[in-house]
Every structure is written in C-alpha cells, then in structure tokens.
ZADRENDO-86625 format. One line per 5 residues: number of its first residue (from 1); for each residue x, y negated, z of C-alpha. Coordinates in nm, 2 decimals, padded with zeros to 4 digits. Layout:
<rs>
NUM = X Y Z  ... $
</rs>
This chain:
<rs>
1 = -01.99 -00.68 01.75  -02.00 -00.92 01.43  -02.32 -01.24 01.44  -02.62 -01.16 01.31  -02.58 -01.19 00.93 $
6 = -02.74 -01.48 00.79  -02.94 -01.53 00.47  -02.64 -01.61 00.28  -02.26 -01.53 00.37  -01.93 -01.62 00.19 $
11 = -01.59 -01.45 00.23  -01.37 -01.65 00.05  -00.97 -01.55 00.07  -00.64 -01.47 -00.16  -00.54 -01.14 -00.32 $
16 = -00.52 -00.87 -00.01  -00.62 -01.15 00.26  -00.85 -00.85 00.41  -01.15 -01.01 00.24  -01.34 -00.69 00.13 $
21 = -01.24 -00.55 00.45  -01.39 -00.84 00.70  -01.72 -00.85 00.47  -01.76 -00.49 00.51  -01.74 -00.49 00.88 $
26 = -01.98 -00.79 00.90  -02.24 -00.58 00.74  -02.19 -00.28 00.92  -02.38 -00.35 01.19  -02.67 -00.50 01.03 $
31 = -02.97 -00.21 00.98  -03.00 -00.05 00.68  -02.85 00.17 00.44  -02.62 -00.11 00.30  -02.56 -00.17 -00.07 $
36 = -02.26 -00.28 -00.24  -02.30 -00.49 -00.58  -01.98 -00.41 -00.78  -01.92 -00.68 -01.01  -01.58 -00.48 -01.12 $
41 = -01.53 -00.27 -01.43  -01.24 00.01 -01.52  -01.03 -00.12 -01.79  -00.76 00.09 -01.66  -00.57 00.32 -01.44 $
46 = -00.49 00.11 -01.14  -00.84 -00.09 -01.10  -00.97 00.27 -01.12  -00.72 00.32 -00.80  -00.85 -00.01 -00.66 $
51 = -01.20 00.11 -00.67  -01.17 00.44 -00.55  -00.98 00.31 -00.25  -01.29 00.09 -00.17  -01.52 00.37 -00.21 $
56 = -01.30 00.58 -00.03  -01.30 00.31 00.29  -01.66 00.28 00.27  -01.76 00.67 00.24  -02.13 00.76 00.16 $
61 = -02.30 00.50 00.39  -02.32 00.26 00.14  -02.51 00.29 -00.19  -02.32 00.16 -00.50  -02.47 -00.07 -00.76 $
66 = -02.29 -00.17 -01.06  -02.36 -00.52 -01.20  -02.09 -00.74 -01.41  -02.31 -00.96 -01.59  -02.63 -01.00 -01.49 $
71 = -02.55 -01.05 -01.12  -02.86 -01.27 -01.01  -03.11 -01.00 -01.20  -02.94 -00.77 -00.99  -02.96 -00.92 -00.66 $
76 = -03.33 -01.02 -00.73  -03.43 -00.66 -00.82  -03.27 -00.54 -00.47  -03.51 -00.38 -00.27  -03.69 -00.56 00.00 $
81 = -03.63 -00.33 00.27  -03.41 -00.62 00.44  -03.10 -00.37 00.38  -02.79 -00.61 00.35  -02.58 -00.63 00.04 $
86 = -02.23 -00.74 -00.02  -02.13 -00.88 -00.37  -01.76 -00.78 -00.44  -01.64 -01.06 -00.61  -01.79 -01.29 -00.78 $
91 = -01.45 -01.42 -00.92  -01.47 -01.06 -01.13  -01.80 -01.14 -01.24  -01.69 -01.51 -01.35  -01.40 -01.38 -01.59 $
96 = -01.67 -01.10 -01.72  -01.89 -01.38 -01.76  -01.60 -01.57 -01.94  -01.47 -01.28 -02.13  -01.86 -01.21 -02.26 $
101 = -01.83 -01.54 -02.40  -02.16 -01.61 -02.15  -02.24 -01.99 -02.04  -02.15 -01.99 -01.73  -02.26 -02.31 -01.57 $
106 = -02.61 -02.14 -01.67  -02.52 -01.80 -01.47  -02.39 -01.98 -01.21  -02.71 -02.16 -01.21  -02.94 -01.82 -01.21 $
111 = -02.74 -01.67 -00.94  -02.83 -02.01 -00.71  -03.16 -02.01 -00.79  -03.23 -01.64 -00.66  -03.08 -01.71 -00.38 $
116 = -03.38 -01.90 -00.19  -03.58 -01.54 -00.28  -03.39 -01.32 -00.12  -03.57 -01.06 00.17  -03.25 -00.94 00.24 $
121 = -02.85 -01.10 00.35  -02.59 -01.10 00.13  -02.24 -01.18 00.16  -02.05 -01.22 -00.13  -01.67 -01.22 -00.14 $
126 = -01.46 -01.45 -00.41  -01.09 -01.47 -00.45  -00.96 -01.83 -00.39  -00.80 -01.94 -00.68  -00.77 -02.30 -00.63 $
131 = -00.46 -02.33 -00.39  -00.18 -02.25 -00.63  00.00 -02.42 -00.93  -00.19 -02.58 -01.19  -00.21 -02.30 -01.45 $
136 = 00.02 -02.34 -01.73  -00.25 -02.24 -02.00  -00.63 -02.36 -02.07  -00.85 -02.01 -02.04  -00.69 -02.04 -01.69 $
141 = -00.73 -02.33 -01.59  -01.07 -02.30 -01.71  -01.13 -02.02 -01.51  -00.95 -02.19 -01.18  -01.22 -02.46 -01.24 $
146 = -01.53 -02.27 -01.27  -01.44 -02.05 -00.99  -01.38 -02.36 -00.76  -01.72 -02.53 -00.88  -01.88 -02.13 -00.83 $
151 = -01.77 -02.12 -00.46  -01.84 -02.50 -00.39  -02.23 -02.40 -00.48  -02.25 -02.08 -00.34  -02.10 -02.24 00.01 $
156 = -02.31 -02.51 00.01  -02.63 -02.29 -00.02  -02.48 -02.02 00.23  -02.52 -02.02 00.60  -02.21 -01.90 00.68 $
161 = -01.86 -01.93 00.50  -01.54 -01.74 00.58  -01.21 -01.80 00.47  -00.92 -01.54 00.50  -00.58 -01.52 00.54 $
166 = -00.33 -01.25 00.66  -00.65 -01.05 00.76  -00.80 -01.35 01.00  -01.12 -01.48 00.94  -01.20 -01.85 00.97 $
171 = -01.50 -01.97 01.02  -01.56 -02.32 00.78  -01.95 -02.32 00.82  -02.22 -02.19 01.02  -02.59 -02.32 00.99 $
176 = -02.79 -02.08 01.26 $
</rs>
C-alpha cells in the first residue's frame, strides 16, 4: 500500500517514464470517488488513442473533468468531499496556456495561490523537459523554461515530489 497522500503531490518524469501510471496508483487507495483533471485536448487521431487508453486503464472509478486553461478555477471549484484529484499534466496545460497566447507567469501564479485552499490532495503529473539539448528554436526554449520555473514552484509548495524513470519512482521530497 502507497503513503498517505499529502496536501500536495508531484510526479515529475519523461515521456512514458510510467508517470500517469505511479500517480494513479498513489491515489487509489485514498477514499473517495477519485477525479481526474484532464488538462489534454483532441487535436488529432493519436492523442484521441492516448486518451482513450487512459480512460481505458482507469475504467469508471474515476470521474473525468476537462480543464485546459483555467486549471486553478478548476481545482478551487472541486468539491470538498476530500476526494483526491490527479492533474494530468500540467506541461499540456502550459503549452495551451502558451498556445492561448495567456500570461503565464500570471496562471502559474493562480494555480499557486489555490493551492493553500485546497480540502482535498492532489497530485499533479508534469513531463520533465529540462534534461535534454538546448532547443534549437525560441517558442521551445520558451516553453523548456516556463515548464522548469512551473515545476520548481509547484515542488516547492508540494509535500511530496516524485521523479520517474523506467517506471521507478524516486522520492526527491517528503514533508509529513
């Protein structure tokens, strides 16, 4: 059996590291019916795959909310029946936010700030884009660099931080 969740979890990992996986299984033994905050949207045939597959793995335990923008308005209008919620990712949401043309040092800024008024835990899982090459292009490197500020917030204001690789968690922080 997974630790108790904490207020605040991060599951940080590359592409197919097992990172919605791991974050799935730490929720499912939390009580609750558990909600999952998709921050992805269809733009074509195989992230339609991707998130069927997901949905697929979960089955109808979870209840599936759809959010890629307004991500903190989302978690803050949760309800408070303490039933845990796992944001899948937030590096989707950034490029929306990016894409939208929103400010994102103000989003990012939101989404920290409901954090402290949460009832119930959430564990939110980010691809780690920060270990390659320096991208040959600015909107990339752009995006490299707001995703590595994102998860150095969100980490520092979470109580426990996972990063993956080949399917093994390690643990980088825990505050009980």
């Amino acid at each position: 059996m997974s630790p108790a969740l904490p207020k605040v979890t991060l599951v940080l990992g590359g592409a197919r590291s097992g990172k919605s996986r791991f974050a799935e299984s730490l929720i499912a033994g939390h009580p609750g019916r558990p909600i999952y905050l998709a921050t992805a949207e269809v733009d074509d045939a195989e992230m339609a795959e991707r998130i069927r597959r997901h949905r697929a793995r979960r089955g109808d335990a979870w209840t599936t909310l759809e959010e890629p923008l307004d991500l903190p308005r989302a978690l803050a209008s949760v309800p408070r029946d303490n039933a845990p919620v796992l944001v899948d990712c937030l590096t989707l949401w950034l490029s929306n936010l990016m894409a939208a043309d929103r400010n994102v040092e103000r989003e990012n800024q939101a989404l920290l700030d409901v954090l402290p008024k949460l009832q119930a835990p959430v564990v939110f899982v980010s691809n780690e884009v920060g270990l390659g090459i320096v991208p040959d292009n600015a909107l990339a490197r752009a995006f490299r660099d707001h995703a590595g500020f994102l998860h150095q917030a969100v980490a520092a204001a979470a109580d426990r931080v996972y990063f993956m690789a080949a399917g093994l968690p390690l643990l980088l922080k825990d505050e009980r």
